[in-house]
N, C-alpha and C positions, 0 to 999 in steps of 0.2 A: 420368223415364227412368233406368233404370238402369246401373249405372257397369259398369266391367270386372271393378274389386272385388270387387264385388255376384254378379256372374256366376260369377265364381270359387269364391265362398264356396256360391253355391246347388249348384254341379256338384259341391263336396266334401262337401256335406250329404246332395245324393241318392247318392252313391258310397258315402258311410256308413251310408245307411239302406238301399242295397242289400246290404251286406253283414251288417249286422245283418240283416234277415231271410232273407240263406242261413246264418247261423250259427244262427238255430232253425228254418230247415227242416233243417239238418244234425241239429240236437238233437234234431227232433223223427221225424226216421228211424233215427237211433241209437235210441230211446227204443221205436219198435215194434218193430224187429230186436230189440231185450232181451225186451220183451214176446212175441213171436212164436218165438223158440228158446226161451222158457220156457213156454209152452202147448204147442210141439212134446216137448219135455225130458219133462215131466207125465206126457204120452199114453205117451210113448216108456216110461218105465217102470211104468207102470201105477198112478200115482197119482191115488187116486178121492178129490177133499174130501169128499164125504158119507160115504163110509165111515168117512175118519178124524175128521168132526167126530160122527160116529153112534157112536164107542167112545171121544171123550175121558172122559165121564161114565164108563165101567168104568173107563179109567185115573185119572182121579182117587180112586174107591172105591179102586183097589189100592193108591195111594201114601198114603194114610189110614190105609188099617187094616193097610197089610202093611210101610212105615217106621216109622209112627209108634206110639211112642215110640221114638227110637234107641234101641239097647243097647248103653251102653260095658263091656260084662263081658269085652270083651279087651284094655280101653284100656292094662292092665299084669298082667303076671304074680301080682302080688299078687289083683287083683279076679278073674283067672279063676279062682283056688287058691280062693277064698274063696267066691265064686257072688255075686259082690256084680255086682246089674245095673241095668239103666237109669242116668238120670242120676245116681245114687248113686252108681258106679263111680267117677265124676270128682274126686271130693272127697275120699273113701278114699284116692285114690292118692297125693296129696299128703301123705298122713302120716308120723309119724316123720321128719318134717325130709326129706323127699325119698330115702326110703332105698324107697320104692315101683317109684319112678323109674330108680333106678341099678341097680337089680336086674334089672330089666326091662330095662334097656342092655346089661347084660352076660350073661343068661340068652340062650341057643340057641334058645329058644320066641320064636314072633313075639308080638307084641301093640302096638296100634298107636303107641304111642310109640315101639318099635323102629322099624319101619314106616317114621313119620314121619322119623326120623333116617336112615333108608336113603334114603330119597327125596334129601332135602336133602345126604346123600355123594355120590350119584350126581349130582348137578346141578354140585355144587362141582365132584367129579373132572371132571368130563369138560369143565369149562371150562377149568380148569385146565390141562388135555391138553394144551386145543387153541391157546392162546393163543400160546407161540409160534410154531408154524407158522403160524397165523393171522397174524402180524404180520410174521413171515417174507414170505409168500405177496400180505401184503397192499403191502406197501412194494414186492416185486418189480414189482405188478401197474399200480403206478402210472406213468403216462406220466412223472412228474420224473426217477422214477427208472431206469425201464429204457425205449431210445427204443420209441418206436412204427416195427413193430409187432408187436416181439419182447413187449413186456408183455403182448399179450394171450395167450400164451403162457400166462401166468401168472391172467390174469382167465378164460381157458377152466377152468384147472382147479378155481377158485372155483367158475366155474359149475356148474361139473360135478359138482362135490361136493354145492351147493345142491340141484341137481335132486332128488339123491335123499333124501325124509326119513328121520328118526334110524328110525322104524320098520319102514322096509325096510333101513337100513344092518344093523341088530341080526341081520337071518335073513343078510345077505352075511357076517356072519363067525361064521356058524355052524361052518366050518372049527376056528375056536380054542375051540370051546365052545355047547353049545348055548343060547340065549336064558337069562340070567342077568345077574347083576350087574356081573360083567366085560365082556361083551357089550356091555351095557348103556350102562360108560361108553366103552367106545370106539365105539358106535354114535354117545353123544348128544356125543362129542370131534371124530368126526369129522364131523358136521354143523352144528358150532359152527365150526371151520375154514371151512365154505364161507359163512357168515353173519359171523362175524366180519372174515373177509379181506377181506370186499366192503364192510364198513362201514368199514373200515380205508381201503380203497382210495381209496373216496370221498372221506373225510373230506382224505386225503395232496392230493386233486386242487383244492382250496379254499382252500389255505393260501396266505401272501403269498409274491407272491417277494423282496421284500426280504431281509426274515432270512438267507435259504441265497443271494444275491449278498454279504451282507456277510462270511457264512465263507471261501466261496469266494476272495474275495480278499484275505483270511489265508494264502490259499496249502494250505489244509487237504485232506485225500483226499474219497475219493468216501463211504466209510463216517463220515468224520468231521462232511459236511456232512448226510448224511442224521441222523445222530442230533441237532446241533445246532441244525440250521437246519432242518431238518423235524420230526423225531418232539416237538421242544421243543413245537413250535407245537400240538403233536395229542395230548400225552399224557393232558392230561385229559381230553379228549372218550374219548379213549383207552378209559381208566378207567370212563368213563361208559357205553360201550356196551359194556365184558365183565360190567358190572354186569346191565344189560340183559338181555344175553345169557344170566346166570346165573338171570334171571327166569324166560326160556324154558325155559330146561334142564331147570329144578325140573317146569315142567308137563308136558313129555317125558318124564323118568323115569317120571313118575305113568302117562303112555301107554303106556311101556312093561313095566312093572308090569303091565299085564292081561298082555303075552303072554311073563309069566314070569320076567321083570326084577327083581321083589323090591319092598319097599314096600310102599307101600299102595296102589296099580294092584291087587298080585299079591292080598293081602286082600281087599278088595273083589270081587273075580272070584272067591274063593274063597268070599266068605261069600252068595255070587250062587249059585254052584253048588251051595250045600248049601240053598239055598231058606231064608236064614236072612238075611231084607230087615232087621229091625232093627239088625241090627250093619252092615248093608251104609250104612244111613241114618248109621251113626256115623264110617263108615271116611268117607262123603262129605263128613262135616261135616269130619273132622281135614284132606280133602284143601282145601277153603273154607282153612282156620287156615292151613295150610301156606305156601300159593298168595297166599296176603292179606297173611301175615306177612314174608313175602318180598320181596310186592313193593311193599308199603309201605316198609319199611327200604332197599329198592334205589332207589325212588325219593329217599325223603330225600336219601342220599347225591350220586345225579347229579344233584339238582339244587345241591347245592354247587361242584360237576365243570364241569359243561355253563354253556360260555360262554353269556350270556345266557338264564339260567332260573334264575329264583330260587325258585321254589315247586315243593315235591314234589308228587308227585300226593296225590289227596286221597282221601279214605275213597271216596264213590260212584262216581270218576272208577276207582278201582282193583278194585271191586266189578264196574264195567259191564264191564271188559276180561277179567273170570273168562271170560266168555261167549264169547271171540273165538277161532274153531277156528283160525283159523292159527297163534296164540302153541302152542298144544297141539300142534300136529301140528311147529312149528319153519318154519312157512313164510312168506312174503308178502316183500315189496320195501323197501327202505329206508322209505318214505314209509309205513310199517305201524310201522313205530320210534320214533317219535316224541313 
């Protein structure tokens, strides 16, 4: 005969085992609602798979014979003067002790090591911009710091700034100039503001309350306790996500570079336009170096930063994230940060 115990334990196991399978009947109505607004999505704008698996075959011929071999004959001022092309360019340029290089930095003529250096200006500036508002905007936003629910005051305008990407901010301040390098970086400054603020914000809402109790009753102001007793606590995470951020950037500029931004977005669209696909193969490959190079070194760094991470990201790990259209466009949720 069984006990009370007994009874007990069987009514909490059937309890659990009914909830475990409405949580994969829930799973598994989520899972066709995805499936069924993407066969709706499909139809809706007229995406045929036969069509497009019936001209990969031509698109593979075209990226065969129409990149390949890249052409670096604009890699530097030098190789264009010279007619020096394909991978040949690359090695040329490096001579004379880098007097290729510098000439090509400081010549009016584009070529993609300029390019390349404009992209990486425009990423820097525009973090640069945006950081202290960012930090500004983010400390306001936080509940320690200003009560609820005046902060959100301060978290609408984060939002608000996120909503829109850098490559719709770029045509809103067509007023001060039309789509350019300037544009450019206060487009990618000011959507770095709405992404850094919010990572800021967060980051302020985790921290102990110990620390800012033991300022606080030093008797310290209200500015005194946030920089001691807060910002001490966050500065290197700090650090670590305008790094981040500066990863972002870099692949923004590059976005905004097609719509006339400068770099090597803007080369590439232009060596697209004149139907001249090997140098377009080459501008792609400098934008890989760029992009790789960046965010290899950015990682290194936060992970020295970032409490609890000891390893930079790694060669494949930094290769698969090339791929991920939200870093490019500057979009996605904390939880895409990571």
């Amino acid at each position: 005969m069984s006990s009370p115990s007994d009874s007990a334990i069987d009514d909490q196991f059937r309890t659990l085992e009914r909830l475990r399978r409405l949580k994969y009947l829930l799973w598994g109505v989520l899972l066709a609602a995805v499936l069924g607004v993407t066969y709706w999505g499909l139809g809706f704008i007229g995406f045929q798979s036969s069509v497009v698996a019936g001209r990969l075959p031509g698109m593979y011929e075209f990226i065969r014979t129409g990149f390949f071999p890249p052409d670096f004959q604009n890699f530097t001022i030098y190789t264009k003067d010279q007619g020096i092309t394909g991978l040949q360019a690359i090695p040329a340029s490096f001579g004379d002790g880098g007097a290729h290089i510098i000439e090509s930095f400081q010549s009016q003529r584009q070529s993609l090591v300029k390019a390349s250096l404009v992209t990486l200006l425009l990423g820097f500036m525009g973090t640069v911009f945006a950081f202290p508002f960012a930090l500004v905007l983010g400390v306001l936003g936080s509940e320690r710091v200003t009560p609820f629910p005046f902060n959100f005051i301060f978290r609408g305008t984060l939002s608000g700034i996120r909503a829109i990407p850098a490559i719709v901010w770029i045509f809103l301040y067509i007023p001060i100039g039309p789509p350019g390098q300037v544009t450019a970086v206060l487009a990618i400054a000011t959507d770095s503001i709405g992404n850094l603020g919010r990572l800021f914000t967060d980051d302020l809402e985790e921290i102990e309350e110990g620390p800012i109790e033991a300022i606080r009753s030093t008797g310290a102001s209200g500015t005194q306790t946030v920089s001691f007793g807060m910002l001490s606590q966050v500065s290197r995470s700090f650090i670590a996500w305008t790094l981040y951020i500066l990863e972002i950037n870099t692949r923004i500029a590059i976005s905004l570079g097609v719509v006339g931004a400068g770099g090597l977005g803007l080369m590439i669209r232009n060596s697209q336009d004149l139907f001249e696909f090997q140098q377009t193969a080459a501008g792609l490959i400098m934008v890989f170096i760029v992009v790789l190079g960046i965010e290899l070194i950015s990682s290194r760094i936060r992970a020295r930063l970032r409490p609890g991470e000891h390893e930079g990201k790694g060669l494949i790990e930094a290769i698969r994230g090339l791929f991920d259209a939200k870093k490019w466009l500057g979009v996605g949720d904390r939880s895409d940060r990571d």
